[in-house]
C-alpha positions as CSV (number, residue, x, y, z in Angstrom):
1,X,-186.1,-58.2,-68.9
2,X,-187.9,-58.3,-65.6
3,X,-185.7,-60.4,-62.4
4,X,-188.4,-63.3,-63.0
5,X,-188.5,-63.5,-66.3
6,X,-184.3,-64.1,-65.8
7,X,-185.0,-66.6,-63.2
8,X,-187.5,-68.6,-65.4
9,X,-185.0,-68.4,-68.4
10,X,-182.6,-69.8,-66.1
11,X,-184.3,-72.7,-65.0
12,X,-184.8,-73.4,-68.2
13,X,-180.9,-73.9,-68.7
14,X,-179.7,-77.9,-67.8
15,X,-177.3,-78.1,-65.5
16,X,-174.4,-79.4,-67.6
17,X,-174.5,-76.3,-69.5
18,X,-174.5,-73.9,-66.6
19,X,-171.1,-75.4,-65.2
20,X,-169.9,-75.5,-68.9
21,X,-170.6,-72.1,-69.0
22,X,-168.8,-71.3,-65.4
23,X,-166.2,-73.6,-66.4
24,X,-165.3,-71.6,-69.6
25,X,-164.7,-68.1,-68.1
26,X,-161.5,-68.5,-67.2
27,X,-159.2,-67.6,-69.7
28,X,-155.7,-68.2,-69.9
29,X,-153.8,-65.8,-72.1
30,X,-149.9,-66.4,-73.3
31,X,-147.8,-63.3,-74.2
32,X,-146.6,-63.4,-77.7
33,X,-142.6,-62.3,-77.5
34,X,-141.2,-59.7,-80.0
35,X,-138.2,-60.2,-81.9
36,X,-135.9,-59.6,-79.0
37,X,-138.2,-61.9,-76.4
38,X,-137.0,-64.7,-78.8
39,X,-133.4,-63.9,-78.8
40,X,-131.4,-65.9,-76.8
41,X,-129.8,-64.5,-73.3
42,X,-127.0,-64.0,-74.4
43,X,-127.2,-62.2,-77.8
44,X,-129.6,-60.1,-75.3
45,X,-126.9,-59.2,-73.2
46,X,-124.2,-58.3,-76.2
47,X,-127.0,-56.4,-77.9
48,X,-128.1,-54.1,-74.6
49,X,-124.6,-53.5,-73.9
50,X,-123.7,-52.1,-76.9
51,X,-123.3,-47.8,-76.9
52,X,-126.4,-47.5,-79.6
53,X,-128.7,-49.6,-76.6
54,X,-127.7,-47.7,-73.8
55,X,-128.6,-44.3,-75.4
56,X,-131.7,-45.5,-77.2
57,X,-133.0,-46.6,-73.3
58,X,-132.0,-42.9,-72.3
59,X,-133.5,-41.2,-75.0
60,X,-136.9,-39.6,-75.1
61,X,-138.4,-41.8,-77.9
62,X,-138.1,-45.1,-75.6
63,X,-139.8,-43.5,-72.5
64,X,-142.5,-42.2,-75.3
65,X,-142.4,-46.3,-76.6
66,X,-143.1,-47.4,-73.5
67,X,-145.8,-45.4,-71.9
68,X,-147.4,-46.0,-75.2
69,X,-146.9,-49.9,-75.1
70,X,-148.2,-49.1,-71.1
71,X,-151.6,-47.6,-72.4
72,X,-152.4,-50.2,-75.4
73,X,-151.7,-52.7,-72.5
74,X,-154.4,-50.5,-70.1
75,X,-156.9,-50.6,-73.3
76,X,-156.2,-54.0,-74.2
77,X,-157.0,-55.3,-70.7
78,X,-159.9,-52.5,-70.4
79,X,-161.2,-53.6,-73.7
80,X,-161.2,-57.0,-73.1
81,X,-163.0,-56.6,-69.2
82,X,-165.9,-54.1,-70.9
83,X,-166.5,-57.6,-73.5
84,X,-166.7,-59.7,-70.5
85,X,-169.2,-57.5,-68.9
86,X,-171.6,-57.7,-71.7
């Protein structure tokens, strides 16, 4: 589509439904918790203190965990920017 042919189809829009429109794109988004987000603090705190806890955070498989939770969150958000754009 040509510039005025954008600028005609916009005049064509009433107002009420360009502010609706404006008005919509912010979106608020809640994080969901896990399992342990829902646990109280302090079952948290017995639970991380524990020997099985403190080896688990030093072991390889959690640092793998948690660059892989770090890139589904880069997607997610990447994902989620590229639908806005369309």
């Amino acid at each position: 589509m040509t510039p005025e042919e954008i600028a005609e189809m916009e005049k064509n829009v009433p107002e009420w439904k360009r502010n609706a429109l404006v008005a919509s794109e912010a979106q608020v988004q809640e994080e969901k918790k896990g399992l342990f987000g829902r646990l109280s603090s302090s079952i948290k705190e017995k639970v991380s203190s524990t020997e099985a806890a403190k080896k688990f955070k030093e072991s390889e498989e959690y640092q793998k965990l948690r660059e892989a939770r770090e890139n589904y969150q880069e997607f997610k958000s990447n994902l989620q920017e590229g639908i806005e754009n369309t």
